[in-house]
C-alpha positions in Angstrom: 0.0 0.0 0.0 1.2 3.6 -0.7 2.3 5.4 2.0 0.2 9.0 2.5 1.6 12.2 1.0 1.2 15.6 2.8 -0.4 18.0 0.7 2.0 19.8 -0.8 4.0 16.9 -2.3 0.5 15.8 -3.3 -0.4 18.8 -5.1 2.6 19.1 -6.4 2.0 15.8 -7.9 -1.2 16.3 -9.3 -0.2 19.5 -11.0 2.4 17.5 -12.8 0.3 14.5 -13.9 -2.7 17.0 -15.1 0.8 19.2 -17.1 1.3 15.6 -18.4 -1.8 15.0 -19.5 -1.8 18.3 -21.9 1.0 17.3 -23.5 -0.4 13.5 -24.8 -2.2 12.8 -27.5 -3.6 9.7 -26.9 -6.6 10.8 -25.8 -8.7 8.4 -26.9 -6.5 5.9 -25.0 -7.5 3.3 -22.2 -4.0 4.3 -20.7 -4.9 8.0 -20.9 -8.6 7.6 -19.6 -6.4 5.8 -16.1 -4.2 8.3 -15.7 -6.8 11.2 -16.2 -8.6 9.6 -13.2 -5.4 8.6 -11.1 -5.0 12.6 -11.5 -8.5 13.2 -10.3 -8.1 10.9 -7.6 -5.7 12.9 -6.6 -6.6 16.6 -6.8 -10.1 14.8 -4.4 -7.4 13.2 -2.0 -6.6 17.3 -1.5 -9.8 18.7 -1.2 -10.4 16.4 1.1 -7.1 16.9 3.2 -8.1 20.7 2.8 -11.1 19.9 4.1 -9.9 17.9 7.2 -7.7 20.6 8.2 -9.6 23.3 7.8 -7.1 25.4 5.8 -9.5 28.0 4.7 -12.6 29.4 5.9 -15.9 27.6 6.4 -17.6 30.2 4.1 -15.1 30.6 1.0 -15.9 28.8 -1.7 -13.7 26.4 -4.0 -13.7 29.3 -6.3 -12.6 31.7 -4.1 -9.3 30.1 -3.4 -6.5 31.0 -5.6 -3.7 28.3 -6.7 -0.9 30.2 -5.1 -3.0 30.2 -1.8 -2.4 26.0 -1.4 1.0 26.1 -2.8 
């Protein structure tokens, strides 16, 4: 099993794979489809670590929060 990441490796992580992603063009692809949703899986694994320790204020939004603010 893989051990847990804090967030900002995490991230970090995410933002590469999704940079990745751009750059194929496989899209179409059963490999591409797996890694789009390994990327997904990730950026939720944040939001829900943001959400456990309540970085941000109950009443921003998702929209509200800039990139740079989680980096």
């Amino acid at each position: 099993m893989e051990e847990p990441q804090n967030l900002r490796s995490l991230f970090a992580s995410a933002k590469e794979q999704k940079d990745a992603l751009g750059s194929r063009g496989d899209t179409n692809a059963e490999t591409y489809r797996d890694e789009v949703n390994a990327t997904i899986t990730k950026f939720q694994e944040c939001q829900r670590q943001v959400s456990m320790l309540s970085l941000f204020s109950s009443n921003e939004l998702l929209e509200d929060i800039s990139t740079g603010d989680i980096q």
